[in-house]
Every structure is written in C-alpha cells, then in structure tokens.
N, C-alpha and C positions, 0 to 999 in steps of 0.2 A: 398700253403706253407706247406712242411714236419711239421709234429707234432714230427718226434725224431730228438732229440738234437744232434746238429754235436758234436765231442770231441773236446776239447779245449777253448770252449767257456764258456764267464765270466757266472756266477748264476746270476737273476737279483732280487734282493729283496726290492719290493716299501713299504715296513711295515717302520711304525715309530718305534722306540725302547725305553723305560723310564726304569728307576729302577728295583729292584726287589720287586716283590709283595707278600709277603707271601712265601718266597723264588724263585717266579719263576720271571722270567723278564718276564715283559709286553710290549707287540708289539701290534699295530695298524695298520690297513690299512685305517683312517680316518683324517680328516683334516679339518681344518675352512681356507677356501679363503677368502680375504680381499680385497676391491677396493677403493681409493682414489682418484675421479675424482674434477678437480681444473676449473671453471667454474664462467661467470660473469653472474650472475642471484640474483633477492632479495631473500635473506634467508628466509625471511617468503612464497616467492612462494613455494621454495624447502620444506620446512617443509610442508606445506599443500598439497603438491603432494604427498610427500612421505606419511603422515600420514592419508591421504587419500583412501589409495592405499595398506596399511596396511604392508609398506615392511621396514623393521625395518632399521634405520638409525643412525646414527650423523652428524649434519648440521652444518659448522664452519660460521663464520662469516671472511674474510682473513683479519688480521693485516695490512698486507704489501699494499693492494689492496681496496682501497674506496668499488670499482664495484667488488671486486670478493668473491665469495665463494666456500665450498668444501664439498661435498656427501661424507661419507665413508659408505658401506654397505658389508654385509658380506654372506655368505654362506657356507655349507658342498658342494652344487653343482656350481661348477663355472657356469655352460648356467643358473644360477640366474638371472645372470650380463647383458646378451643377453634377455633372455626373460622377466627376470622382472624391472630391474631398465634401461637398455635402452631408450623402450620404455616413460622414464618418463623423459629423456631428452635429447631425441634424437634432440630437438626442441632448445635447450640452444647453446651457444656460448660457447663452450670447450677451455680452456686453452690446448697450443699446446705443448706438452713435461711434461707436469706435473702426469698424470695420474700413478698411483703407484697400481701395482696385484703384491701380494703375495700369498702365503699359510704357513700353521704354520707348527713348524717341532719341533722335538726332540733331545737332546744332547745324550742321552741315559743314565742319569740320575733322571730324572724327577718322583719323589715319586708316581705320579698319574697324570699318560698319558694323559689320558681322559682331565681330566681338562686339564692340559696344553695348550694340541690341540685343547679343544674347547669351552673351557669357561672361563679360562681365558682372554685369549683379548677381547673376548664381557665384560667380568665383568669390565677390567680396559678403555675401551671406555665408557662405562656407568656409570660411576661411575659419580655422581652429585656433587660428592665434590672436583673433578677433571676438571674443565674448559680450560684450557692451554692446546694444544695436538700442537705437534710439526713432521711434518711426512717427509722421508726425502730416496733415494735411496741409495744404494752404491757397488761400486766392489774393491774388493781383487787383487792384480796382480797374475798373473801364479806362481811366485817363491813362494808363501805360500802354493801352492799346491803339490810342491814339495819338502817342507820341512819332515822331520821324522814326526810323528805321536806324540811322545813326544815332542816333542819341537813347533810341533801346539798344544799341551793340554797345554802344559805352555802361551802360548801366550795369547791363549782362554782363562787361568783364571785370566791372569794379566785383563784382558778387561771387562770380566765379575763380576771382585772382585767389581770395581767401582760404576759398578750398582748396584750390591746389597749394598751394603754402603747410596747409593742415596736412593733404595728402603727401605730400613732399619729405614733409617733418615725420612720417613717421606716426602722426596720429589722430588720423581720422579718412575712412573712406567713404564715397558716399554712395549710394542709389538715385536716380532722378527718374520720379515716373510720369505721366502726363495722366489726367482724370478728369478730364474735360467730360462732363456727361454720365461719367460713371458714379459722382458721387453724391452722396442723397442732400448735402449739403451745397451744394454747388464748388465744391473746391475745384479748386485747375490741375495741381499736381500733390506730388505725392512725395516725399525726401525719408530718406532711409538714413543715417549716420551710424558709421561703424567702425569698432577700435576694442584697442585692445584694454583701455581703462577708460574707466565713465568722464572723470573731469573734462579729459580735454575735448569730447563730445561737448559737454554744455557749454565750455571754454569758445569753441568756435560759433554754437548755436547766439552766444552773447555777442561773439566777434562780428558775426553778419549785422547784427541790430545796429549797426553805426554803418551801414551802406545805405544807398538812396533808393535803391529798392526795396528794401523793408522797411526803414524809417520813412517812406511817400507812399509807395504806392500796396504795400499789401495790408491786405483788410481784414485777410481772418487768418489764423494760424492757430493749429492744434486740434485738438486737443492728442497729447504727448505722450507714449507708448514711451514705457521705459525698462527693454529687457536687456535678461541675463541670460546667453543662453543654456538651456539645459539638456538639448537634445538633437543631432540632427539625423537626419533619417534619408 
C-alpha cells in the first residue's frame, strides 16, 4: 500500500478531544474499554475467580434472574478481554445477546480528559456507596445524523441537562460508552446508570423518555441488565 495520500480523501483523526487546558485544548489518543458479560454462574464463583486471578472487576448479582449474574471489567487494552478475562469464563453459560463492549469517548468539552476517559467510569463502578448499576445498549436512527450540527448540540443538551440534574441531586451516575462496531446488534453506544437505590435509576431512565432524542430519533434500546452489586474485585 502507497504511503502518499491520494487527493480528495477525508483526514482521519482517532484523538479524543476535551476542553481547553490552560488555554490549549486537550486531545487524547487513549480510552478505557468496558465489558458487561450476562451469565448463569454463583456470584461468589465469579468473585473468587476474578479475585483470585487479580483482574479487577464488578460482580452483580441479576435482579431479574434467580441463576443469573454479570462480570463487568475493564481495560485501556481491549485483547484484556481475550486474554485475560476469557479464559476465567470460557467454561460458564453465557447469556445469548446480552453481552455489552464499549469504549469511553469525549464530547469535546470535558475540563480533564484524562479523567473522563479513564477514571471516571472505573471511579463511578467502584464507588461502594453505589450498589444499583443498571446497563443497557442503544441506537440512534440515520436521520439524527443527518441533522445540522446545531440542532444535534441542542438535542444533546436537552438529554444531557437531565443527567446532570440526576447527577447533581445526588442520585444517579452515569457511564457513556461508544460501540460503534463492536456490537453484534449494530448498537452505537452503551449507558451504564449508577446509584445508590434502584427507583431513581428507573425514575431518570422514564425522565429521558419525554426528550426528542429518545422520543425521535432512537430505534432500539436494551435489552436491560439490572444489577445488585455483589462483589468487587
């Protein structure tokens, strides 16, 4: 393959983007992957394998499911996922359609990048006073992508106002992953909702339903992981 660039062809720039930093803007070429695999195994197996094995985790207990439970674990390198947490349950009974990969991404406002993209969602997974995690897929239809630029930033902040209001108040944090590609279902992204009691999780998941991005433009949503957790590692 030629190393010069034909003319006409797009630039390709995979950097994240956040805020400005001491007047520069900050750009990243890094990212935390997230994995939520949905699985009928006892939570204390999983917790002892995992902590065992020393590969840092959250182990839910499933609400919905007597026999099931849910591995979330995380990495900067996705073959984590292959080489390390496979192996620890390649042996289990996999829930079929449930399994949820993301990576984190930036709005291009974000005060401090860094965090955003990579310590943030481990901080709000870990967080002990946070039991309730709520994880769940979704896609956008094509016409929000061909909407103007401004009137997707409007959309974006009617959707986003909410959360922070939830986050604000005290009850509810969230995760935002991007899954563009990664999922077997064609989803886009990935939402994590986290708190320290279940209501006001589903409280906000009903509050988004009367925004013009869920009420228009997305197509599919779910299906709806709903843990307790049981173990971190």
């Amino acid at each position: 393959m030629s190393d010069t660039k034909q003319p006409g062809l797009p630039t390709i720039d995979v950097n994240e983007y956040g805020g400005k930093k001491d007047g520069v803007r900050q750009q990243m070429n890094r990212r935390l992957f997230m994995q939520l695999v949905v699985l009928e195994t006892p939570v204390k197996t999983l917790i002892d394998r995992f902590r065992s094995e020393k590969v840092s985790s959250v182990v839910y207990a499933d609400t919905n499911d007597p026999r099931g439970a849910g591995v979330l674990t995380w990495s900067e390198d996705p073959a984590h996922f292959v080489s390390r947490v496979r192996p620890l349950l390649e042996e289990q009974r996999i829930r079929d359609g449930w399994t949820m990969l993301g990576r984190t991404y930036a709005t291009g406002y974000e005060p401090d990048l860094g965090h955003w993209l990579l310590q943030r969602p481990i901080d709000n997974v870990m967080n002990e006073a946070m039991p309730w995690h709520i994880w769940y897929p979704l896609r956008r239809s094509g016409a929000f992508a061909q909407l103007p630029d401004q009137e997707q930033g409007a959309i974006l902040r009617e959707h986003a106002q909410i959360g922070i209001a939830y986050g604000q108040a005290g009850l509810a944090n969230d995760v935002r992953l991007a899954c563009h590609g990664l999922d077997a279902k064609d989803n886009e992204f990935v939402i994590g909702i986290v708190g320290a009691e279940l209501h006001p999780l589903s409280h906000l998941v009903q509050a988004m339903r009367k925004t013009r991005q869920t009420s228009e433009f997305i197509v599919q949503m779910g299906p709806f992981f709903v843990g307790h957790v049981a173990g971190r590692t």
